[in-house]
N, C-alpha and C positions, 0 to 999 in steps of 0.2 A: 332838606333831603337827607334822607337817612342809610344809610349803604346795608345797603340787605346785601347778607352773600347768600347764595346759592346754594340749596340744600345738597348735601354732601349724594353723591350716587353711589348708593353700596356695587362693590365691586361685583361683574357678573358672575356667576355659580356654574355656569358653563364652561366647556370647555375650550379655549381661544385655539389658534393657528399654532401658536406656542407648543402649546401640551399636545395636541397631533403631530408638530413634529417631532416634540420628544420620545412618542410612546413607535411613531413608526421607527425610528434609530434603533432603540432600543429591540422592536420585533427584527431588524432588517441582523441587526447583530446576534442575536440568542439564534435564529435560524441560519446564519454565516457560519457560526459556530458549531450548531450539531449537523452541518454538511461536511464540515472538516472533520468533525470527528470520525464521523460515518465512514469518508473514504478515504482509499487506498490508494494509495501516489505510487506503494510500492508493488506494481501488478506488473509483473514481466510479458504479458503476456500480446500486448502492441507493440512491444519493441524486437521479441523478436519473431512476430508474424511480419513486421514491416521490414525487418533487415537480414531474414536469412529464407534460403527455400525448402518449402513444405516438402514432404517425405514420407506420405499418407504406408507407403509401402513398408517404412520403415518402422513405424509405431506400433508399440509394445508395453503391455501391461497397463492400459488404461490411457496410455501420454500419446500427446502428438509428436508427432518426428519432425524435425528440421533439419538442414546440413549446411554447412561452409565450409571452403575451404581456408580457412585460418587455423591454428591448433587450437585446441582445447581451453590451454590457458587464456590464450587472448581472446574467444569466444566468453567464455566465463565473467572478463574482467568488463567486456565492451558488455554482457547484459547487466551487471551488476552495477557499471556506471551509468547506464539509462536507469535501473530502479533498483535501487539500496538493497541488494537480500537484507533478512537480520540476522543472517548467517552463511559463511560461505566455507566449505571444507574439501578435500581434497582425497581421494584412496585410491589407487590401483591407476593413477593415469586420469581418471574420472573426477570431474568436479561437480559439487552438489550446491544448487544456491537454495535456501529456505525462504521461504515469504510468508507472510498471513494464510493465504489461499494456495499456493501454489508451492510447487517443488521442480526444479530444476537442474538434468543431470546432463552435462557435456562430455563426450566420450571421445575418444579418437575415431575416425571412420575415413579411410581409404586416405589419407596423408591430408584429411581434414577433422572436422569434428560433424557429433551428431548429438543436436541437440534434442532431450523429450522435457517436454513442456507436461507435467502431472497437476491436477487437482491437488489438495494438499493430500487428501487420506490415499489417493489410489499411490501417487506418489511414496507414499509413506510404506504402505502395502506390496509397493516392487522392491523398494531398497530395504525392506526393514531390517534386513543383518548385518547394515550397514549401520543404518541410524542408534541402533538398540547401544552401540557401541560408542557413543557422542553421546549418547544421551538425549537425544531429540525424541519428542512428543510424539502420542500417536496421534493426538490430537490438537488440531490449529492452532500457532501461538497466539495470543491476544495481539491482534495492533497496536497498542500503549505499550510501551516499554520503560513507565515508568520514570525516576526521577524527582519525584517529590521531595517536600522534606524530608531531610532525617534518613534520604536514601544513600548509600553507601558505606555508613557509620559499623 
């Protein structure tokens, strides 16, 4: 008797369980990725619909109104710690938080504060003799803030 082996079985050409679940990782990641990029973590604009009251009466130049009684500062500092302005500055009593979308200005009003909640441009458009002066855009900053190599040098 003679030991025959077993003709070799070329490897299938197909695609196994394997390679499906590499290529789904790989889509589940590239699409994880331009969802993050996409959005905006820094939107003020749940935080303070959810924790201060509407003020329809009070709204001006484009913005919504809201009010507290807290001051100004501490209004400012509690929106800014719910969503990161990328910019926060202060004139006349009035604090101004900047966002991608949005512009936010805390006033004083009757031994509390009065917060207007702006789009970025109309926002832009009620304070502009303010801003022109910081130097702030008329137009929305980019989301990215950058950071790559070779930034800061």
């Amino acid at each position: 008797m003679t030991d025959e082996q077993q003709p070799h079985t070329p490897a299938s050409r197909g695609l196994n369980w394997k390679h499906w679940t590499a290529i789904v990782v790989v889509l589940a990641l590239c699409c994880g990725g331009v969802f993050l990029m996409n959005s905006n973590f820094n939107n003020p604009t749940a935080t303070i619909r959810d924790h201060y009251d509407r003020a329809s009466n009070l709204d001006e130049g484009g913005g919504k109104a809201y009010t507290s009684s807290l001051s100004p500062a501490t209004v400012a500092d509690q929106i800014d710690d719910d969503a990161e302005a990328r910019e926060e500055r202060s004139s006349g009593g009035v604090y101004y938080l900047q966002y991608s979308k949005h512009i936010v200005a805390v006033s004083p009003y009757r031994g509390g504060s009065k917060i207007l909640l702006h789009d970025y441009r109309s926002g832009y458009n009620h304070y502009s003799s303010v801003f022109i002066l910081w130097g702030w855009s008329s137009s929305p900053p980019s989301p990215f803030r950058g950071g790559g190599p070779g930034s800061g040098k």
